[in-house]
C-alpha positions as CSV (number, residue, x, y, z in Angstrom):
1,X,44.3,27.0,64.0
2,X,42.0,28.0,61.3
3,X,39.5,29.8,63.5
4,X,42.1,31.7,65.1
5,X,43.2,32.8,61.7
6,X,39.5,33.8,60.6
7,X,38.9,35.3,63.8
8,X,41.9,37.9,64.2
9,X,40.4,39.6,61.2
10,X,37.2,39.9,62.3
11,X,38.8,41.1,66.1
12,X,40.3,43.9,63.9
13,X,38.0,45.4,62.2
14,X,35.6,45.1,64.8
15,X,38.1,47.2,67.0
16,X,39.3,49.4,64.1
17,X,35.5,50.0,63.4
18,X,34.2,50.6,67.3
19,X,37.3,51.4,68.8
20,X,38.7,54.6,66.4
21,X,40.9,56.9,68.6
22,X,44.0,59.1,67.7
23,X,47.2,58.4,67.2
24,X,50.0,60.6,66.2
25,X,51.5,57.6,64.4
26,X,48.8,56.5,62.4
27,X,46.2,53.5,62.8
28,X,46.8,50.1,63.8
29,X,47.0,48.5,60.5
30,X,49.7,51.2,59.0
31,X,52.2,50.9,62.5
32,X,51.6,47.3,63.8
33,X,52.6,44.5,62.3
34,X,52.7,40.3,63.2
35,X,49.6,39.9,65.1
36,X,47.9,37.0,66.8
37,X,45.5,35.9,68.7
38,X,45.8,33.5,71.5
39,X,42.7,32.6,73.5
40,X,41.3,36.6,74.6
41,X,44.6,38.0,74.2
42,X,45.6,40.0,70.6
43,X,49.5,40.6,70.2
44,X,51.1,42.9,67.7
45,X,54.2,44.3,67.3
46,X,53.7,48.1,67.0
47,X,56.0,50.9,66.1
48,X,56.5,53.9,69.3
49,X,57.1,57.2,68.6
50,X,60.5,56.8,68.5
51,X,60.6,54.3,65.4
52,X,61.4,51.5,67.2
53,X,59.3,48.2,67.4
54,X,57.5,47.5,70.5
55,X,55.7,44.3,71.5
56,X,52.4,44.6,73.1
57,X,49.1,42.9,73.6
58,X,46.0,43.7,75.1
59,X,43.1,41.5,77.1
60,X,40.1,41.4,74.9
61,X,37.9,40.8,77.6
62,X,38.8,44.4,79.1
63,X,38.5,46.4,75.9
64,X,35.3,44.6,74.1
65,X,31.8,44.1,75.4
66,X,29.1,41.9,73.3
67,X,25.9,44.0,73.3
68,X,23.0,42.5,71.6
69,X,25.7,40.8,69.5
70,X,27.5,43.9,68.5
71,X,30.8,44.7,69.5
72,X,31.9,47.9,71.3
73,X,34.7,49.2,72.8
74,X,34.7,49.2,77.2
75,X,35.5,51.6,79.4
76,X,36.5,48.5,82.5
């Protein structure tokens, strides 16, 4: 459980850092909140443009690629 704990950090700011994009409400650590990771599959609760609360997830494996051991953002 450790490791999952270390590692959803590191799964964050490697997105937040290679994965930048727009968003009218703000970046993912100001509108999402409870996030996990289980297996290659990050959940988070994240606000819609409405206000409300929204639960949501996306596949690791089809929005990261390891090149040369660096981690960018896929266009699958």
């Amino acid at each position: 459980m450790s490791l999952f704990k270390f590692s959803v950090p590191l799964i964050l700011i490697a997105l937040s850092t290679h994965c930048a994009a727009l968003n009218e409400l703000g970046g993912f650590g100001e509108t999402c909140k409870d996030t996990y990771l289980d297996s290659n599959v990050l959940y988070s609760t994240c606000k819609g443009t409405d206000g409300s609360d929204y639960w949501t997830y996306v596949e690791l494996d089809q929005c990261l690629v390891n090149t040369n051991g660096n981690l960018y953002c896929s266009t699958k």
